[in-house]
Residue frames as a rotation matrix with the C-alpha (Angstrom) as fourth column:
UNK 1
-0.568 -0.520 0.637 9.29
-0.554 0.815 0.170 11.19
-0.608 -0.256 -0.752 -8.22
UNK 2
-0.402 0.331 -0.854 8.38
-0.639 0.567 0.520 8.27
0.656 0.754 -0.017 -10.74
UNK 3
0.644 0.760 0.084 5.54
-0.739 0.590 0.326 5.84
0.198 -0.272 0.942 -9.68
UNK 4
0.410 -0.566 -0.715 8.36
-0.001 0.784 -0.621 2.95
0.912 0.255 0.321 -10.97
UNK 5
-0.656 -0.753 0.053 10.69
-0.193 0.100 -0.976 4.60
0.730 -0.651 -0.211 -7.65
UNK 6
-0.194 0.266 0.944 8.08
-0.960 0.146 -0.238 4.70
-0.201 -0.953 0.227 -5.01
UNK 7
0.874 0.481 -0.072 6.84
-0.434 0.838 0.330 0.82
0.219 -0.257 0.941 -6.17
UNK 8
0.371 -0.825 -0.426 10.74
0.082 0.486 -0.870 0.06
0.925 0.288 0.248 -6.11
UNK 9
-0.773 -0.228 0.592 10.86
-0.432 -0.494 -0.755 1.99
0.464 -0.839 0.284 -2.58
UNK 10
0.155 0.788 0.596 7.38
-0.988 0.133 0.081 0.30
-0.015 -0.601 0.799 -1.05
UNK 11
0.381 0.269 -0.885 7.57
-0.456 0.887 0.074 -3.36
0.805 0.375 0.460 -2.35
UNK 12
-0.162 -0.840 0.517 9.95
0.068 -0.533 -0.844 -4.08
0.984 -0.102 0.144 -0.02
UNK 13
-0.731 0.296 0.615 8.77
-0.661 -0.532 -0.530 -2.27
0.170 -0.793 0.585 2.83
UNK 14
0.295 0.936 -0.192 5.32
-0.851 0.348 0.393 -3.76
0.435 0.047 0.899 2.35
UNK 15
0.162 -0.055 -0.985 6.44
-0.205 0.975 -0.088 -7.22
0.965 0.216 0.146 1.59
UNK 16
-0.335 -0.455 -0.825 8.35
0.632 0.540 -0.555 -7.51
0.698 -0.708 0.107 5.43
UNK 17
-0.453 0.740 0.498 5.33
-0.882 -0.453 -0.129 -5.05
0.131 -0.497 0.858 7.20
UNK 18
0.066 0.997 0.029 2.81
-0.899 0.046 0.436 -7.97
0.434 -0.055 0.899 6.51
UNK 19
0.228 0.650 -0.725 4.59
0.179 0.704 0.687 -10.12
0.957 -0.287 0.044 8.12
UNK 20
-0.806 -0.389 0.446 5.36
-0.203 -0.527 -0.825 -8.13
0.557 -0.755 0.346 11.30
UNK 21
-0.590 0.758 -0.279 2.70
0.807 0.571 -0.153 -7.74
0.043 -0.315 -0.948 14.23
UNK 22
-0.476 0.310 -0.823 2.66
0.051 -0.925 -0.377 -4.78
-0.878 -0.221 0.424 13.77
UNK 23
-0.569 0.513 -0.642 1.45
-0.778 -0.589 0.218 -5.13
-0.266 0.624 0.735 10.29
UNK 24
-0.793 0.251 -0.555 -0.51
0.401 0.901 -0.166 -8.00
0.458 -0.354 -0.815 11.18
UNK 25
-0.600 0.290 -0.746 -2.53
0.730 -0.183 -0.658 -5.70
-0.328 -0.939 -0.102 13.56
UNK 26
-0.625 0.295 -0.723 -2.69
-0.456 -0.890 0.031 -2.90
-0.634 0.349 0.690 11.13
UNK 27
-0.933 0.074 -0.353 -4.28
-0.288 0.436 0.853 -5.34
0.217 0.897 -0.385 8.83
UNK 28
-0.709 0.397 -0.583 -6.59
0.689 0.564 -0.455 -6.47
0.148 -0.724 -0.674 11.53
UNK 29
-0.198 0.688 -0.698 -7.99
0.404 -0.592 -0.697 -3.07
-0.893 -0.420 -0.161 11.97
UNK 30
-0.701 0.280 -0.655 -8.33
-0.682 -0.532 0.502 -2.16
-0.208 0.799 0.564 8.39
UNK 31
-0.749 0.479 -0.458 -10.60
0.177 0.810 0.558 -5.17
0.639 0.337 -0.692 7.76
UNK 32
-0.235 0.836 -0.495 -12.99
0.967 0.150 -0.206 -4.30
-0.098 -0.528 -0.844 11.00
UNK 33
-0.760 0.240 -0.604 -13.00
0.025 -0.918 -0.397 -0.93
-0.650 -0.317 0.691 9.73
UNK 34
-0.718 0.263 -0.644 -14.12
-0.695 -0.320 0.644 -1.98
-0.037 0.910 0.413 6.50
UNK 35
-0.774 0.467 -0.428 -16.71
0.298 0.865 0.404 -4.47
0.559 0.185 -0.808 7.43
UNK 36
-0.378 0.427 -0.821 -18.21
0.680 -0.475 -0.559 -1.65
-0.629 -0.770 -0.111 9.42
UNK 37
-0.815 -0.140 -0.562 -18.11
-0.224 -0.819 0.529 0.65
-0.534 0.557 0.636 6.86
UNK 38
0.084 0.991 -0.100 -21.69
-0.439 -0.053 -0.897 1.41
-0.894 0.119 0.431 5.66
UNK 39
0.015 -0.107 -0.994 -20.42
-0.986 0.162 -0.032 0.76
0.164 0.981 -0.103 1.81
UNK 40
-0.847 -0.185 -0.498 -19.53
-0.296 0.943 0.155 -2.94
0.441 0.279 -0.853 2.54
UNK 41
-0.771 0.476 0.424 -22.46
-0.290 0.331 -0.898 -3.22
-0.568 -0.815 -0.118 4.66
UNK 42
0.506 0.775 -0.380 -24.86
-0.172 -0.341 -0.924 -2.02
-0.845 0.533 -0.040 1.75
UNK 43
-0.150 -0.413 -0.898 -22.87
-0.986 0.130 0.105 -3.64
0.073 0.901 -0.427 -0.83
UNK 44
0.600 0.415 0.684 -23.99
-0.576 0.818 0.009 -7.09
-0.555 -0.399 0.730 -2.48
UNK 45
0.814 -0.404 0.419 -21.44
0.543 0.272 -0.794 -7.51
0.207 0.874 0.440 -5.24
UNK 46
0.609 -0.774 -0.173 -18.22
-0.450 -0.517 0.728 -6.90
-0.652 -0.366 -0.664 -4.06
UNK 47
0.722 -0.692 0.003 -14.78
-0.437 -0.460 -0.773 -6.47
0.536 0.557 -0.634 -5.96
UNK 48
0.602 -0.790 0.116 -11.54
-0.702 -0.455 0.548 -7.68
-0.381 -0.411 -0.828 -4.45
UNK 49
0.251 -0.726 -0.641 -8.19
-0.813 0.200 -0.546 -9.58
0.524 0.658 -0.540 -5.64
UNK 50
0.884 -0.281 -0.374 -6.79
0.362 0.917 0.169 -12.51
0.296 -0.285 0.912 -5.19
UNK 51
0.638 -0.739 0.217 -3.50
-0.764 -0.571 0.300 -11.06
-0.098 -0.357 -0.929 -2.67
UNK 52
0.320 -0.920 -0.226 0.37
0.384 0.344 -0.857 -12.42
0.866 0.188 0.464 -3.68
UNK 53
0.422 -0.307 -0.853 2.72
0.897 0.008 0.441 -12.54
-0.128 -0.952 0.279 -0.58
UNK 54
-0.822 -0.570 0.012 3.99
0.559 -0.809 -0.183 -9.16
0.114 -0.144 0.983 0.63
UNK 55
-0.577 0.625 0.526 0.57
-0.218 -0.738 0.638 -7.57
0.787 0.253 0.562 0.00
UNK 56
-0.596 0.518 0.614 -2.56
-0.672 0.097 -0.734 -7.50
-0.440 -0.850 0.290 2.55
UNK 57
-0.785 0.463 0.412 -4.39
0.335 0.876 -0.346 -10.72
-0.521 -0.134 -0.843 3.15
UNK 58
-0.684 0.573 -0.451 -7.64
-0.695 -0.324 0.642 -11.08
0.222 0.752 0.620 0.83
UNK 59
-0.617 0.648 -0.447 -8.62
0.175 0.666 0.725 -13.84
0.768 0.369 -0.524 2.02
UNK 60
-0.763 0.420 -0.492 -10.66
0.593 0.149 -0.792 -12.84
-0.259 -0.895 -0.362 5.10
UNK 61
-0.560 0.580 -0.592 -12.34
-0.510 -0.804 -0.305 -10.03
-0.653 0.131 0.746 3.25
UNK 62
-0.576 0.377 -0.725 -13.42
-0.467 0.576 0.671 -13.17
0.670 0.726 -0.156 0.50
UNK 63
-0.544 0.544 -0.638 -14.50
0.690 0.723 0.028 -15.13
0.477 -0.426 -0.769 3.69
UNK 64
-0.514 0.771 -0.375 -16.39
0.253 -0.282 -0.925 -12.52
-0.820 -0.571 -0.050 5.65
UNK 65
-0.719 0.495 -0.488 -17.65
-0.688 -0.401 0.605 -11.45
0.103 0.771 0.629 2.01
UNK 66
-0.596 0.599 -0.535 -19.23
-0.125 0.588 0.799 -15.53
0.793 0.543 -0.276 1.50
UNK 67
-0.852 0.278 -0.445 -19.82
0.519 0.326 -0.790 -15.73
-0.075 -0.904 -0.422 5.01
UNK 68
-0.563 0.567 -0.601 -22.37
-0.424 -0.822 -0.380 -12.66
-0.709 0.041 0.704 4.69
UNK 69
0.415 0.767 0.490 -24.40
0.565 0.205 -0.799 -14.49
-0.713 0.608 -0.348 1.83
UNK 70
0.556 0.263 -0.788 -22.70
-0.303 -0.819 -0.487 -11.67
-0.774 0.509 -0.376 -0.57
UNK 71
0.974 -0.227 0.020 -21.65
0.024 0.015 -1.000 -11.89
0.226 0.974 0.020 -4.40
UNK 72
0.277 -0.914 -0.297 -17.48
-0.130 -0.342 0.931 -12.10
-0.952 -0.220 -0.214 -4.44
UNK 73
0.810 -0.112 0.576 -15.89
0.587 0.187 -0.788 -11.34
-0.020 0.976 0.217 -7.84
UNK 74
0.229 -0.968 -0.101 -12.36
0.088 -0.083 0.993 -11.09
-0.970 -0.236 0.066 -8.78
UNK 75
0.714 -0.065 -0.697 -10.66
-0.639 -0.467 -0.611 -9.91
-0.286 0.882 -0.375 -11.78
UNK 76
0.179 -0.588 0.789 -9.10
0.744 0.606 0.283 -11.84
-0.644 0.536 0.546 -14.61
UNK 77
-0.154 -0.427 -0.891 -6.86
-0.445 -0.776 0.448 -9.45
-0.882 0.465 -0.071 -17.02
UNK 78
0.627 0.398 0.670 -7.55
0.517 0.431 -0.740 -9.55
-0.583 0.810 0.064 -20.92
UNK 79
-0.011 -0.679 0.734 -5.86
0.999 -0.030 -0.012 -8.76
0.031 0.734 0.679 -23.93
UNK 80
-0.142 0.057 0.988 -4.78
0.457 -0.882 0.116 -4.73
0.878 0.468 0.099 -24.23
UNK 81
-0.889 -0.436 0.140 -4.62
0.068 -0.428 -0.901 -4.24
0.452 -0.792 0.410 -20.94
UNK 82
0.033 0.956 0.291 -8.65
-0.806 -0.147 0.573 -4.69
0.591 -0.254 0.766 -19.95
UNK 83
-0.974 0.076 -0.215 -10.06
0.197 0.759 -0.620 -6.87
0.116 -0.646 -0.754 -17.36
UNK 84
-0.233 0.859 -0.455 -13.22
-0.302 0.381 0.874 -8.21
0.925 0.341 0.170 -16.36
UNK 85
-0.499 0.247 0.831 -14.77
-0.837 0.111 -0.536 -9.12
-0.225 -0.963 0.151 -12.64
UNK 86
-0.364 0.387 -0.847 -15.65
-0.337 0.793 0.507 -12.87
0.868 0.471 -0.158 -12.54
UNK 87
0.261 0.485 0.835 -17.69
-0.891 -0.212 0.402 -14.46
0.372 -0.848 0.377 -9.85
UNK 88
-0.624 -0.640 -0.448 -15.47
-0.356 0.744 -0.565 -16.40
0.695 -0.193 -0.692 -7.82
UNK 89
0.486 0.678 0.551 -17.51
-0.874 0.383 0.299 -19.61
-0.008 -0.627 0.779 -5.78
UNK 90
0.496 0.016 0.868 -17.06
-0.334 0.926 0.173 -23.33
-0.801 -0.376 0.465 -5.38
UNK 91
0.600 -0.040 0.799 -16.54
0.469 0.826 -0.312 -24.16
-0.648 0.562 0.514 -8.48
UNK 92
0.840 -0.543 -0.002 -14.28
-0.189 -0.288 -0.939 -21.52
0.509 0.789 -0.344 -10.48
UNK 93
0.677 -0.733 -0.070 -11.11
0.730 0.681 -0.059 -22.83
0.091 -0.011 0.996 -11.35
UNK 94
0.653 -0.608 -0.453 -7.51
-0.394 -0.782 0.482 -20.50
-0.647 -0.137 -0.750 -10.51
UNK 95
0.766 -0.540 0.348 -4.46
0.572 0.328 -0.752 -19.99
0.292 0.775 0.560 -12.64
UNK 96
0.357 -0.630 -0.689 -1.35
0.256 -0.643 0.721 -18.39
-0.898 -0.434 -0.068 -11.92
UNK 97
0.918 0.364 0.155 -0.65
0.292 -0.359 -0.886 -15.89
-0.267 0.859 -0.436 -14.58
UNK 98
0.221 -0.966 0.134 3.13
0.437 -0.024 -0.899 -14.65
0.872 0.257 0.417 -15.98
UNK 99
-0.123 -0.499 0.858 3.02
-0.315 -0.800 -0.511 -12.18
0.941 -0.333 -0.059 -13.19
UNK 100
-0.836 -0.326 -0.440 2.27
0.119 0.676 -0.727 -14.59
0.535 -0.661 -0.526 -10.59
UNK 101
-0.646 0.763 -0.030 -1.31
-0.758 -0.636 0.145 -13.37
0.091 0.116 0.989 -10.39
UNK 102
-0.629 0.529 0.569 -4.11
0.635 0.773 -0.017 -16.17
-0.449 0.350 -0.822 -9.59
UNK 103
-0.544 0.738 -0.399 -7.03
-0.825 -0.557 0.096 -15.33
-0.152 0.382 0.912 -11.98
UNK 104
0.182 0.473 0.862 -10.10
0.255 0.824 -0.506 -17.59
-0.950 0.312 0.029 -12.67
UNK 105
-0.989 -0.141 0.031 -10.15
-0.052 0.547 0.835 -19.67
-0.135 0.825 -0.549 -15.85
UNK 106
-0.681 0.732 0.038 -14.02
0.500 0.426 0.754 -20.14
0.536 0.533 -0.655 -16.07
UNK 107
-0.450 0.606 -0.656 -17.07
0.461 -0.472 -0.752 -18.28
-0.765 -0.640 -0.067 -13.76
UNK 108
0.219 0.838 0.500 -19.39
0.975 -0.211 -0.073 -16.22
0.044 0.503 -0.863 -14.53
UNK 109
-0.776 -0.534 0.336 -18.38
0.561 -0.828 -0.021 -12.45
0.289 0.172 0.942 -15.72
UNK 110
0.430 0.821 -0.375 -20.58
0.813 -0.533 -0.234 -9.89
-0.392 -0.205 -0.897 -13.82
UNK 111
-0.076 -0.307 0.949 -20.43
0.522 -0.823 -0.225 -6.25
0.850 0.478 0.223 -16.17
UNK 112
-0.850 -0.233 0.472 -19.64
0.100 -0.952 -0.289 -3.12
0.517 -0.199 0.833 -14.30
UNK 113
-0.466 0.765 0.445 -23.37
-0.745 -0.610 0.269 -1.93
0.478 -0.206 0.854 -13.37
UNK 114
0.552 0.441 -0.707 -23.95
0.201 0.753 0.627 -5.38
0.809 -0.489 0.327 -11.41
UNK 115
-0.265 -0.489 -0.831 -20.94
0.864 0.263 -0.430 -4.43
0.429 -0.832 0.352 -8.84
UNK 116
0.756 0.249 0.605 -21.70
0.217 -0.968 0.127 -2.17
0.617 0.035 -0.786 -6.42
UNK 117
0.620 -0.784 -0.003 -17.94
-0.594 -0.471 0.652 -1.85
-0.513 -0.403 -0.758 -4.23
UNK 118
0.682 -0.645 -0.345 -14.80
0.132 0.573 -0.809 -2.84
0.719 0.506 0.476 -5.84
UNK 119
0.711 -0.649 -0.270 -11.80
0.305 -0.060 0.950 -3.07
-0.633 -0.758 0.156 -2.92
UNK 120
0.862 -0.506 0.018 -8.94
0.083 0.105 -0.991 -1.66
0.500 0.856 0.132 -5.30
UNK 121
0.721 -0.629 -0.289 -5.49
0.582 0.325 0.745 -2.70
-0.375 -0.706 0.601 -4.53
UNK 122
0.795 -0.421 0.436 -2.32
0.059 -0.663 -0.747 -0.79
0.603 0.619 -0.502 -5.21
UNK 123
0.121 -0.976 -0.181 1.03
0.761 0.208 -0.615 0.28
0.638 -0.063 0.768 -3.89
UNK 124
-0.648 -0.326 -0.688 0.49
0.752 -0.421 -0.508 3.54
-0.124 -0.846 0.518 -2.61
UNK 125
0.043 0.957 0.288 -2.31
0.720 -0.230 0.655 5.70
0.693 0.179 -0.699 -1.69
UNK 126
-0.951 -0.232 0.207 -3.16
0.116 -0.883 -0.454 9.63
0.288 -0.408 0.867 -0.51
UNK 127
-0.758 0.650 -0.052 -5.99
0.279 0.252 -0.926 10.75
-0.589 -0.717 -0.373 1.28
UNK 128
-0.550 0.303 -0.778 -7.34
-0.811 -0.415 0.412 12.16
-0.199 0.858 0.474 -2.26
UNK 129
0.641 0.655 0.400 -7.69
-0.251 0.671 -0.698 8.67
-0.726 0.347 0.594 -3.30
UNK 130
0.653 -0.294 -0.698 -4.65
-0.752 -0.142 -0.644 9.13
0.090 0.945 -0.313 -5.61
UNK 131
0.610 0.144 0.779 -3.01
-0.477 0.852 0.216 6.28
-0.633 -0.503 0.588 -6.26
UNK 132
-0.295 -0.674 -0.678 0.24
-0.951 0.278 0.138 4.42
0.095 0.685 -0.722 -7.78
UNK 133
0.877 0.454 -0.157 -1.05
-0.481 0.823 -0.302 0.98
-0.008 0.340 0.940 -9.23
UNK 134
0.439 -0.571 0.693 1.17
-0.155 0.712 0.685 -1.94
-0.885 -0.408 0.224 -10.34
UNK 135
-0.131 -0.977 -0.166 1.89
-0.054 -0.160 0.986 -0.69
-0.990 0.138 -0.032 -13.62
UNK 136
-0.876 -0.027 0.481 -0.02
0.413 0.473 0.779 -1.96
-0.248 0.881 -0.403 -16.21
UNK 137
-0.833 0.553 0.017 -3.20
-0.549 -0.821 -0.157 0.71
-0.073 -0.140 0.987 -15.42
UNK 138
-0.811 0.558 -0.178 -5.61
0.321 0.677 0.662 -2.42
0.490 0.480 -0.728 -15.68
UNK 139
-0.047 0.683 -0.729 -7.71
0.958 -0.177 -0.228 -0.67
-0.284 -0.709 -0.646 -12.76
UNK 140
-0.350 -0.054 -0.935 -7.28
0.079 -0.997 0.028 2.66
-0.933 -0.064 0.353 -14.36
UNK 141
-0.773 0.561 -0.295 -8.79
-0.526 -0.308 0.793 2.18
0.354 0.768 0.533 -17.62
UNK 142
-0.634 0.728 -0.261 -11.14
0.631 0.681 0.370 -0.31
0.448 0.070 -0.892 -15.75
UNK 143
0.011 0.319 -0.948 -12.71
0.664 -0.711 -0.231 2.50
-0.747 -0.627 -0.220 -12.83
UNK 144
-0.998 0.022 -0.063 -12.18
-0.044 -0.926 0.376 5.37
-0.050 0.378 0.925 -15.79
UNK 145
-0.699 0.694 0.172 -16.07
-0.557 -0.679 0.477 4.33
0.448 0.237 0.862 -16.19
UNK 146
-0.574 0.148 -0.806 -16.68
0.625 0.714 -0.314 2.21
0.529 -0.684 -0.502 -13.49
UNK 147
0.113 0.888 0.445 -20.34
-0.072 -0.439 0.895 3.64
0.991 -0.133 0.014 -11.66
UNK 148
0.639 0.010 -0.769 -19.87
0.617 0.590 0.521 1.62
0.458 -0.808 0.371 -7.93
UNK 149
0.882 -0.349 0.317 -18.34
-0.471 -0.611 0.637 2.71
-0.029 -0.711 -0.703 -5.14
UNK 150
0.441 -0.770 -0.460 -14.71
0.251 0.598 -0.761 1.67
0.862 0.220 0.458 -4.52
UNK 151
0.814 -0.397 0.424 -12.52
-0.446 0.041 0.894 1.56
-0.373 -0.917 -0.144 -1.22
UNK 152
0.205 -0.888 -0.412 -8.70
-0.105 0.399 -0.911 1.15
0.973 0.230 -0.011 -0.46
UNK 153
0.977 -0.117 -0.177 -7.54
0.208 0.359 0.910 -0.66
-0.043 -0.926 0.375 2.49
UNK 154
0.576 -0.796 0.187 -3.64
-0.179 -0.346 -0.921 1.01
0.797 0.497 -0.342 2.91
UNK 155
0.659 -0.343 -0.669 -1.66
0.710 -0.009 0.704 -0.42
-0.247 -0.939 0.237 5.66
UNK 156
0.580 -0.304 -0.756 0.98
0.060 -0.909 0.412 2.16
-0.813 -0.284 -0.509 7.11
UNK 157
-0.534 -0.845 0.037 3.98
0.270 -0.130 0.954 1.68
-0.801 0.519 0.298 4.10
UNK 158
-0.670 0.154 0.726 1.60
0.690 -0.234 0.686 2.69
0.275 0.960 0.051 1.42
UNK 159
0.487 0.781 -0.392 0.12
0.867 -0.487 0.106 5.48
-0.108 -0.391 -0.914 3.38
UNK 160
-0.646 -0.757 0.095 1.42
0.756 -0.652 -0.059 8.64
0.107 0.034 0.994 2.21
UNK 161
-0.273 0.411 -0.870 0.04
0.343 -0.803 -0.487 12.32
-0.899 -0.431 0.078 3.53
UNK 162
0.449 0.619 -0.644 0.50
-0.378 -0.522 -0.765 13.59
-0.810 0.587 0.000 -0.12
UNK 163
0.891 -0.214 0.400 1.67
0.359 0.872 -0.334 12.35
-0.278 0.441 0.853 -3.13
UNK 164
0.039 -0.999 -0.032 5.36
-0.390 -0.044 0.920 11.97
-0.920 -0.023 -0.391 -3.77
UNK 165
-0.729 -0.365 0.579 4.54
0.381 0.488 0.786 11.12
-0.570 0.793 -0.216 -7.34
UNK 166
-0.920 -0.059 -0.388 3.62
-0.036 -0.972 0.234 12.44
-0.391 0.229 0.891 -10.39
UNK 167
-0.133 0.935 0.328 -0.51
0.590 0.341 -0.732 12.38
-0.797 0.096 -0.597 -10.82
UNK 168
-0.878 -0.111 0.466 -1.88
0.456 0.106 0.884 12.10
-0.147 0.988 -0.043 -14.08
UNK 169
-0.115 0.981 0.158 -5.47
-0.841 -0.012 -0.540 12.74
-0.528 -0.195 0.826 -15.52
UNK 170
0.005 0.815 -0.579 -5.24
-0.845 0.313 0.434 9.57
0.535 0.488 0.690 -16.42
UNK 171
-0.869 -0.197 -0.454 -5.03
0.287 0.547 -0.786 7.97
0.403 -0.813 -0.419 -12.75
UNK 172
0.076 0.996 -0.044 -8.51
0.044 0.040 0.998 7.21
0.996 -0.078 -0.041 -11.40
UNK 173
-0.413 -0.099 0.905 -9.06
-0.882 -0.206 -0.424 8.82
0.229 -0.974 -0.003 -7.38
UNK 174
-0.551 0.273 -0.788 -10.53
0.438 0.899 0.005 6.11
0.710 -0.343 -0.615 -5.42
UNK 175
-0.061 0.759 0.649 -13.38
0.175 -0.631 0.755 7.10
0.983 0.160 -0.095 -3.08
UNK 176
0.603 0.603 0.522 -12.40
-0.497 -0.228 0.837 5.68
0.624 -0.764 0.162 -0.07
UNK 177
-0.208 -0.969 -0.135 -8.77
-0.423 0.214 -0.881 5.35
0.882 -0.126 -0.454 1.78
UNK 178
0.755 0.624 0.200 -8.76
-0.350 0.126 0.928 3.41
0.554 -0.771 0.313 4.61
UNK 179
0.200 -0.893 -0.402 -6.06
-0.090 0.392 -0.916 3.43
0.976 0.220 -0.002 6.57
């Protein structure tokens, strides 16, 4: 199966899960797993997006992130498909990009070897770590030499046993499925 059918087969799904209670709940426990979870505990520079309806809330994982005293930095996409991890506080400004994407406009850019967890988001996800992005591989050429730990929060519609699509070698695993 093409990546293109399962995101054409999950969106969808997802989109009317998050707002269910049931996926409301599941959301609920993927967040206290991951705020348990030694990596976010022992992480001070943390990774995560800025979430578009249908997808799982971000913001609580941004507020228990400032609440904690810790670094939060979010990614803004550049030319050629690259992207960059700015540090999102008080003062950086948001944009909504073509794809409906907020990204800051101004912050400070922290490189690679300052983050130590990125949260990476995605469509669907195996207990490998393998993983069908949104298409444009910006997290797959970004993680190809990305050092830090990384974590996926997967509520149940983007939880698959194995993959049902075809993995590349150039699709970065992800270290740590939570689902």
């Amino acid at each position: 199966m093409k990546k293109s059918d399962i995101r054409k087969a999950v969106f969808p799904l997802l989109s009317k899960y998050v707002k269910t209670s049931d996926g409301k709940s599941n959301a609920q426990a993927l967040y206290q797993q991951l705020f348990q979870s030694s990596l976010f505990k022992d992480s001070q520079t943390i990774g995560v997006t800025l979430s578009m309806d249908g997808e799982l809330d971000t913001q609580p994982i941004i507020d228990q992130i400032q609440q904690l005293g810790k670094q939060v930095i979010v990614p803004r996409t550049l030319p050629e498909f690259k992207m960059e991890f700015v540090e999102l506080n008080d003062q950086t400004e948001l944009e909504t990009t073509k794809f409906g994407v907020r990204e800051p406009t101004n912050g400070q850019v922290i490189t690679s070897d300052k983050i130590d967890l990125i949260i990476v988001p995605g469509v669907a996800f195996t207990p490998k770590g393998e993983r069908v992005g949104f298409g444009a591989g910006f997290y797959d050429r970004y993680l190809k030499s990305f050092q830090g730990a990384t974590i996926t929060l997967a509520l149940k519609p983007q939880y698959f046993p194995v993959a049902k699509w075809d993995v590349t070698d150039y699709d970065v695993l992800i270290g740590n499925i939570y689902h």
